[in-house]
N, C-alpha and C positions, 0 to 999 in steps of 0.2 A: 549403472548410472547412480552417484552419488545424491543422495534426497536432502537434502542441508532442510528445504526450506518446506518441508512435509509436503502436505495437501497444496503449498501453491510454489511446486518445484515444476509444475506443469507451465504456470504462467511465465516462469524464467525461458524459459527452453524455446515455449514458442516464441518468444520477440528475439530471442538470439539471432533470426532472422537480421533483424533490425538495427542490433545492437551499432553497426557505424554512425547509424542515421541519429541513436539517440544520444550517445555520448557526444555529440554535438550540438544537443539542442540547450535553449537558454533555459534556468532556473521556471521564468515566464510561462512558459513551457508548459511545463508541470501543475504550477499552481490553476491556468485554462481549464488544462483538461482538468483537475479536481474539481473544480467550480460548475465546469459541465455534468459532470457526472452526479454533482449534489443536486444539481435541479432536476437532473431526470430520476434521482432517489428520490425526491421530496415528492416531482408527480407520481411517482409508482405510490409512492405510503399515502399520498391524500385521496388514491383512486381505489385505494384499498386490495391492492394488488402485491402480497408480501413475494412470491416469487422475482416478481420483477425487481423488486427493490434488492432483493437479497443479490440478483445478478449486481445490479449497479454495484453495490460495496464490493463484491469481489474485483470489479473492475477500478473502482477506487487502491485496492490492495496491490492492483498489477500495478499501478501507475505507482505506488511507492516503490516496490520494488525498481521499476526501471529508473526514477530518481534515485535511488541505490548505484544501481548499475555506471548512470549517468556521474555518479560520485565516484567509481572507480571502484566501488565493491564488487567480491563473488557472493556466492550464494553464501560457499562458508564461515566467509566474513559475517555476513549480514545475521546469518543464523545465530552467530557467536555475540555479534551486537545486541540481539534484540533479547537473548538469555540475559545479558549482565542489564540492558537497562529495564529488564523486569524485575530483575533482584536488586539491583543500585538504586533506582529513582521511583518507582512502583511499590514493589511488596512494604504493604502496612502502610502506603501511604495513598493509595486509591481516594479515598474521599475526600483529602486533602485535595488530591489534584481538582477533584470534582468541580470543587469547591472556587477554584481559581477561574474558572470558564463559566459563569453563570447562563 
């Protein structure tokens, strides 16, 4: 099995299951479930509960990937995108970016 997208090639694989259901879902979609999963990050970090939080961002991570998915990328796309927009739009410019989201 081709590993494109390392340590979270596991999260692609299992919603494969899925994948009719969510190439069909709205943009809306996505942004919900994000917005869920921030408020049960935000209570895991204010209960002081670092495990629990760490789960949420990974499931944060799954839910980009399947908006990936849901845009019509593979994994190997994805992997190959997220190399150049960290060398394109990222490297040396981190704090800039910071800077823009207060």
């Amino acid at each position: 099995m081709v590993d494109d997208l390392g340590p979270f090639q596991k999260f692609w694989e299992v919603w494969n299951e899925a994948h009719d259901v969510i190439v069909q879902k709205d943009l809306a979609h996505f942004r919900y479930a994000l917005e869920v999963q921030f408020v049960e990050l935000e209570n895991h970090v204010k209960a002081g509960n670092r495990e629990a939080a760490a789960r949420e961002a990974t499931d944060i991570i799954s839910i980009g990937l399947n908006l990936m998915r849901r845009l019509g990328y593979t994994p190997q796309e994805i992997a190959t995108i997220a190399r150049m927009r960290a060398t394109d739009r990222m490297e040396g410019k981190t704090k800039e970016i910071l800077a823009k989201y207060p």
